[in-house]
C-alpha positions as CSV (number, residue, x, y, z in Angstrom):
1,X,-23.0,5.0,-23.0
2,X,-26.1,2.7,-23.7
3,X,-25.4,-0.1,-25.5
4,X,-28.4,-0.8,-28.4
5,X,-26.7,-3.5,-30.5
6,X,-28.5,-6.6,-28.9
7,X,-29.6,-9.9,-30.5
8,X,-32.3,-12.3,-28.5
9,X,-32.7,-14.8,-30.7
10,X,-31.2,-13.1,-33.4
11,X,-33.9,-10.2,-33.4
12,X,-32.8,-7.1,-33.0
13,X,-34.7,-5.7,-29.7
14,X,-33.5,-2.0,-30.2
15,X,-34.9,-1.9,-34.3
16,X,-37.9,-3.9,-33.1
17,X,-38.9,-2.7,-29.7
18,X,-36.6,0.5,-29.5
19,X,-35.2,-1.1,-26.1
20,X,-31.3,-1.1,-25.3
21,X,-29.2,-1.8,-22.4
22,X,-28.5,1.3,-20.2
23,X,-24.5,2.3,-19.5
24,X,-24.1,-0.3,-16.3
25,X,-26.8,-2.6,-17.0
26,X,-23.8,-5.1,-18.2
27,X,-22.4,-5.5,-14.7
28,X,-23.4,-8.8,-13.3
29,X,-23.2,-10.8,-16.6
30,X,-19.7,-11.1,-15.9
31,X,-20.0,-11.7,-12.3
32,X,-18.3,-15.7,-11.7
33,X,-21.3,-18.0,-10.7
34,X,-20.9,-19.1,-7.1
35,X,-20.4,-22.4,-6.1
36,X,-22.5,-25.1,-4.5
37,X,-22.6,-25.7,-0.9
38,X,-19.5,-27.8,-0.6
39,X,-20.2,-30.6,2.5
40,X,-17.7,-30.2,5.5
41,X,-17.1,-31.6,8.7
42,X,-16.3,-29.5,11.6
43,X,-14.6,-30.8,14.7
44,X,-14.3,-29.0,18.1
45,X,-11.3,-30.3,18.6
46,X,-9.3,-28.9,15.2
47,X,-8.8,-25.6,13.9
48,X,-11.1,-25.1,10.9
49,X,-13.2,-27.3,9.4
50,X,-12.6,-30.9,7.1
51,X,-13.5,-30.7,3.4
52,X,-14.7,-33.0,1.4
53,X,-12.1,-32.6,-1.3
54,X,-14.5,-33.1,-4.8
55,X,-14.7,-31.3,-8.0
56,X,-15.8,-27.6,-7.6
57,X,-19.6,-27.4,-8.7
58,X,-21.4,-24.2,-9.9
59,X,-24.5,-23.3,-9.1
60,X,-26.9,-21.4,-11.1
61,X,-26.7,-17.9,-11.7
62,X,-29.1,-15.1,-10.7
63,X,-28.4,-11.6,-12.7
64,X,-30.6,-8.5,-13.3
65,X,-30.5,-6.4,-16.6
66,X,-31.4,-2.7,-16.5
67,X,-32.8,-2.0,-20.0
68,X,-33.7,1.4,-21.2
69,X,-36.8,2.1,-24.0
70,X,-36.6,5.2,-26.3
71,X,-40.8,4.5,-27.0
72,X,-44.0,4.1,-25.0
73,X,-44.8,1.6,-22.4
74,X,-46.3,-0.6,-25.4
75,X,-43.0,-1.5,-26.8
76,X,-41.5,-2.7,-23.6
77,X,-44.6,-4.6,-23.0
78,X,-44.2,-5.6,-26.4
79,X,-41.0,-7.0,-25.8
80,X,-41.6,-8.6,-22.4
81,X,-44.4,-10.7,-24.4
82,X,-41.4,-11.7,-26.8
83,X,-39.3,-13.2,-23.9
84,X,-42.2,-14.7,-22.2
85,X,-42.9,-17.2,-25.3
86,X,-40.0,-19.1,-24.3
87,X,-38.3,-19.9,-21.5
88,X,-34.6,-19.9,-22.3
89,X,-33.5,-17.4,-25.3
90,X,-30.3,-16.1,-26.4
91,X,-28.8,-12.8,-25.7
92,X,-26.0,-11.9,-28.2
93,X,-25.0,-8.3,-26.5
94,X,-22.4,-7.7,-29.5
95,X,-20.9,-4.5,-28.0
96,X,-19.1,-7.0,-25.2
97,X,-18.6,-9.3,-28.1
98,X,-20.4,-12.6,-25.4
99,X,-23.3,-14.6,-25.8
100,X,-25.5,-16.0,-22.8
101,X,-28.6,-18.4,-22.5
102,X,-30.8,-16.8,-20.0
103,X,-34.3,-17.3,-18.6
104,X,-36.7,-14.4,-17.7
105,X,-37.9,-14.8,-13.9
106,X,-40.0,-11.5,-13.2
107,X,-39.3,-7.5,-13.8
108,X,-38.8,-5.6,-10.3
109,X,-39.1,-2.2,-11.5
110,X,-40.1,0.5,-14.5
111,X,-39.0,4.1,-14.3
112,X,-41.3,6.6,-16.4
113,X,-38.8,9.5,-17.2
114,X,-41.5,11.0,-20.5
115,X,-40.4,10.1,-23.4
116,X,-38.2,7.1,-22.1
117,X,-38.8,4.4,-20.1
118,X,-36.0,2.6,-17.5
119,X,-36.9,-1.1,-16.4
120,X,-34.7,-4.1,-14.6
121,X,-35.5,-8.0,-15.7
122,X,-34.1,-10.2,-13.6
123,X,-32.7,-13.7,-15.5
124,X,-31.6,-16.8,-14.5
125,X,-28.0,-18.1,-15.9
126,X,-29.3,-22.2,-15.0
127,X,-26.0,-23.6,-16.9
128,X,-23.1,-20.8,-16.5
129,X,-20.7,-23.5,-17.0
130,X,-22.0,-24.1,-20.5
131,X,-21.4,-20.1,-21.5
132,X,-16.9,-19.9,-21.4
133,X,-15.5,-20.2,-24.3
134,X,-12.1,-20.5,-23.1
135,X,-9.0,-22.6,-23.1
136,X,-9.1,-25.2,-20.3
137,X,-6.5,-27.3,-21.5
138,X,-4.0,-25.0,-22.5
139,X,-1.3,-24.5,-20.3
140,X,-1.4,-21.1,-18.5
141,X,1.9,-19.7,-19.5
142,X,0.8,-20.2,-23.3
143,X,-2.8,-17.9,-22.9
144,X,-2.2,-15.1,-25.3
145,X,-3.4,-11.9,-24.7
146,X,-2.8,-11.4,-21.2
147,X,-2.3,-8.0,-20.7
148,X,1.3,-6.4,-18.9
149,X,-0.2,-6.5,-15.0
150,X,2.4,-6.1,-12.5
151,X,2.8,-9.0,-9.8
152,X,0.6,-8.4,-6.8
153,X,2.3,-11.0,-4.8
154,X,-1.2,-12.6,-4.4
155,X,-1.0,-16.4,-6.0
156,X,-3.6,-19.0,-6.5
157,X,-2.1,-22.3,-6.9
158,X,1.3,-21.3,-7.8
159,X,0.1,-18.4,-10.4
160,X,0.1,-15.0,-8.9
161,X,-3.2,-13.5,-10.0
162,X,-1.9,-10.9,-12.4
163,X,-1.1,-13.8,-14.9
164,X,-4.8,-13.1,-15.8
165,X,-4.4,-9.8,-16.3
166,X,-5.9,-8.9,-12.5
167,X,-4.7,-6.5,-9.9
168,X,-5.6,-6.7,-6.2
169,X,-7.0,-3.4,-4.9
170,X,-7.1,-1.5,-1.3
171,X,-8.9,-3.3,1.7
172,X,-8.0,-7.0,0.6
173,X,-5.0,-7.1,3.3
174,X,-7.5,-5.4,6.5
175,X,-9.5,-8.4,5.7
176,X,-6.7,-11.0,5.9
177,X,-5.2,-9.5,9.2
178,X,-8.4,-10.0,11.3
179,X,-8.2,-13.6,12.9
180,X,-10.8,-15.9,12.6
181,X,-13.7,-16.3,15.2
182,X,-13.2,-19.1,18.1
183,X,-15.4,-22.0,18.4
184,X,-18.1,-22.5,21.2
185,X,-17.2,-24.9,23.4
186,X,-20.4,-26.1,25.2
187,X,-22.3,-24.0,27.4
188,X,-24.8,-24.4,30.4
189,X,-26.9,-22.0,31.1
190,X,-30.1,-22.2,33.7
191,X,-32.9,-20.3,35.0
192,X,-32.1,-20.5,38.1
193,X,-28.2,-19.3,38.2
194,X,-26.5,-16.0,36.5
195,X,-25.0,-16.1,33.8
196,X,-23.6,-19.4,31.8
197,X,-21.1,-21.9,32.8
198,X,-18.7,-22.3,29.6
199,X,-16.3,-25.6,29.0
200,X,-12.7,-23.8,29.9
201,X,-11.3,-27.1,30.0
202,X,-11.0,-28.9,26.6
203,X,-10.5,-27.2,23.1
204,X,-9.6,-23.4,22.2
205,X,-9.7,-23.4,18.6
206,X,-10.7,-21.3,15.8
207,X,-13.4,-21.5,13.0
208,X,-13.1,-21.7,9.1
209,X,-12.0,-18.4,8.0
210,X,-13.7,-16.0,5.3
211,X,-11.3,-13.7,3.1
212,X,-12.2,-11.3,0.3
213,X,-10.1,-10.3,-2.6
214,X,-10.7,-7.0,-3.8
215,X,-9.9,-7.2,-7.4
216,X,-10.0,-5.3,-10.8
217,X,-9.0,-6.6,-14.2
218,X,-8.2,-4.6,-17.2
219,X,-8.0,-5.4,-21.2
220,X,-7.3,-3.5,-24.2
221,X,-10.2,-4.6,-26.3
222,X,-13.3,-7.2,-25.3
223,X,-10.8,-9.8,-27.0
224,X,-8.4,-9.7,-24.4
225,X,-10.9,-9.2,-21.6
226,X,-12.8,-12.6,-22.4
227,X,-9.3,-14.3,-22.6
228,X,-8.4,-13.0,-19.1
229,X,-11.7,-13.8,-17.8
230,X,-12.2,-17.4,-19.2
231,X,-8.6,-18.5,-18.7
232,X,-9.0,-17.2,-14.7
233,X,-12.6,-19.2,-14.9
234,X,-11.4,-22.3,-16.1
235,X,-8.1,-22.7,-15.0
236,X,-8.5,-21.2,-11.3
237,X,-12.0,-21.1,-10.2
238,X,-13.1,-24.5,-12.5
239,X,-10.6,-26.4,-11.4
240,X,-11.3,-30.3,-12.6
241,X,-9.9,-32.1,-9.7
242,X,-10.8,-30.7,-6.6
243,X,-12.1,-27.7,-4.8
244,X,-9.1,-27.2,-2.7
245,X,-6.7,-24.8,-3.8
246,X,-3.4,-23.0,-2.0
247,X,-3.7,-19.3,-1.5
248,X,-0.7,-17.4,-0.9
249,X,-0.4,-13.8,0.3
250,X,2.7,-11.6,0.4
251,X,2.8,-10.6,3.9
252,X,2.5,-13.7,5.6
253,X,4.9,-16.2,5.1
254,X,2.4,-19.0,4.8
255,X,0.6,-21.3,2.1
256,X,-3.4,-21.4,3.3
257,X,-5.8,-24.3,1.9
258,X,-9.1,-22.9,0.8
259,X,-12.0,-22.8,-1.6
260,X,-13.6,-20.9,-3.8
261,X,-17.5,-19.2,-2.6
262,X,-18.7,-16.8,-4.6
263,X,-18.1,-13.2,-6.1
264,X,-19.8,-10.3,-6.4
265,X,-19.0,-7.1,-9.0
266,X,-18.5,-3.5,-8.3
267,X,-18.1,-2.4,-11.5
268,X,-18.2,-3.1,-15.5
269,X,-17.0,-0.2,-17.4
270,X,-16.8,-0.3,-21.4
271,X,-15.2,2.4,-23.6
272,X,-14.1,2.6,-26.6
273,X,-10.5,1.5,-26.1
274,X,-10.4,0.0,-22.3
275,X,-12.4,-2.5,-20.4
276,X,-12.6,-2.7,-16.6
277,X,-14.3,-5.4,-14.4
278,X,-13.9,-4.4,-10.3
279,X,-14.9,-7.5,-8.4
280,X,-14.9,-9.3,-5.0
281,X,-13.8,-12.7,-4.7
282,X,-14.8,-15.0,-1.7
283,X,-12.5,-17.6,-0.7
284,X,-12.7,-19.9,2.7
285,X,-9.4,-20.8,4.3
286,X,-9.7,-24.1,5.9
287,X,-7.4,-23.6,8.6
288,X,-5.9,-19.9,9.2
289,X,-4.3,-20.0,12.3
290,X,-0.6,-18.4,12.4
291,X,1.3,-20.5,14.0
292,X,5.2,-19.2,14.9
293,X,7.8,-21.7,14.5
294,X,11.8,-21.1,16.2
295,X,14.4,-23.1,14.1
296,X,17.4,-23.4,15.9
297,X,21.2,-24.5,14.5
298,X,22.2,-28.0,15.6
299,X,25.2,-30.2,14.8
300,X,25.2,-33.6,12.5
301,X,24.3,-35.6,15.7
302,X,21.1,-33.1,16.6
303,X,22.2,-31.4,19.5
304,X,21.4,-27.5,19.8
305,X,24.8,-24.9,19.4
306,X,25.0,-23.2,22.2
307,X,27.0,-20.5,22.8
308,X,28.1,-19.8,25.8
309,X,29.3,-16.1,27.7
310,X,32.2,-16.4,29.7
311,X,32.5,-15.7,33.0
312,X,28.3,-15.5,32.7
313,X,25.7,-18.3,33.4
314,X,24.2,-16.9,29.8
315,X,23.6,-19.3,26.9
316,X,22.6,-18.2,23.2
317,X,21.6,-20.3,20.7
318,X,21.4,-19.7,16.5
319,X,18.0,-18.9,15.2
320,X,17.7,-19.7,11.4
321,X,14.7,-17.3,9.5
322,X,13.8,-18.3,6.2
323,X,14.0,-15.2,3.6
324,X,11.6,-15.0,1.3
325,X,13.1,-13.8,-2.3
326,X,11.6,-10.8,-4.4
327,X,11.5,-12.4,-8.0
């Protein structure tokens, strides 16, 4: 489906130049803008890495456009010339129902298919913080519109992820299941000996931790969808008072600290009664090693129950498991 109901700058480039947007050209204008480097300390002694605990910041984002043009090579020339007279200009792409302030940076390719033409323009988002229209203030229980996702057991600060109407797809899980790489402890090596001598004798401990979640969300109509999406951007990913956020996955027993990196999308699909955005979200967990812990029973005064086998020199003692309850 191309899409040929586009403002910039309230012209109308399809009645004007004949250009449109071709059927996936949408599909990184919704992609979350990354965030800055965030400054960390890493110490060979510790597991993971020491954050400097400060209010997420977003960085610019970088997005290309495939266009299509039902005339000659003059209109989309002729419409090129239009966005180079300015450097910012608004993009009202009515069909998604979103408006966007971009700046044109260069065009990497045109396609000559006869009597149409295909060509990308890559854009520059500089302010993507500036373009959400949603709710930050409003408590997430009371977002409207969220549509009927069931729980994936997958929770960002206490709110599993289909409160914004997203569902975690195959190949997230693989990802947290591989442990994180060790750190280098110092190594000599010489000309004049084989091989290296490696510090055996110190620290054995593990890096920061990269984990991606494999997402897709889904809406009725583009109203719902840019609820879903803004309430997810501002409440989870915005985040006014630090970057640090708990991450907590249902098949290990354990709340991780990490921060938000970037995301990348699949997939924007439009029709004319669903709406479906498949994206990748990039988290770092500080800290991710598992470590087991053995509760055992003891009495009011702290000593271990022990029970012993008569007639035997074997001794048991109670082991308490904590049960985690399906809601």
């Amino acid at each position: 489906m191309i899409n040929t109901d586009i403002l910039v700058d309230n012209v109308n480039i399809y009645e004007n130049y004949g250009v449109f947007v071709t059927e996936k050209g949408y599909r990184e204008l919704v992609n979350f803008p990354a965030s800055k480097k965030i400054e960390i300390n890493n110490w060979q002694e510790e597991d993971g890495i020491e954050v400097d605990e400060k209010k997420t910041v977003f960085d610019g984002r970088e997005l290309s456009i495939t266009f299509g043009c039902h005339n000659d090579f003059k209109s989309t020339w002729g419409f090129i010339e239009f966005l180079y007279d300015n450097a910012y200009h608004i993009f009202d792409f009515v069909a998604i129902s979103r408006k966007i302030k971009l700046r044109l940076v260069s065009q990497p390719n045109i396609k000559d298919f006869g009597k149409i033409n295909s060509f990308s323009l890559l854009f520059i988002n500089d302010l993507p913080i500036k373009e959400t229209t949603g709710i930050p203030d409003t408590p997430v229980t009371e977002i409207p519109y969220i549509s009927n996702v069931p729980t994936t057991g997958y929770k960002l600060d206490n709110y599993d992820l289909s409160t914004y109407g997203i569902s975690v797809l195959e190949g997230t899980k693989s990802d947290f299941l591989k442990m994180p790489n060790v750190k280098k402890n110092l190594t000599i090596k010489t000309e004049n000996s084989d091989g290296v001598n490696y510090d055996n004798l110190t620290y054995h401990r593990y890096e920061q931790k990269e984990v991606k979640l494999n997402c897709i969300m889904r809406a009725n109509s583009n109203k719902e969808f840019w609820v879903q999406y803004d309430a997810f951007y501002n409440h989870q990913l915005r985040n006014n008072n630090t970057n640090i956020k708990t991450l907590e996955v249902p098949f290990i027993d354990k709340l991780f600290q990490c921060y938000y990196k970037n995301c990348s999308t699949n997939d924007f699909i439009i029709t004319d009664s669903k709406i479906w955005f498949r994206f990748v979200l990039t988290f770092v967990i500080i800290e991710f090693r598992l470590k087991t812990e053995n509760i055992l029973l003891s009495s009011e005064d702290d000593d271990i129950i022990e029970l012993e086998i008569e007639n035997t020199e074997e001794c048991y003692y109670f082991e308490i498991k904590r049960i985690k309850e399906n809601n």
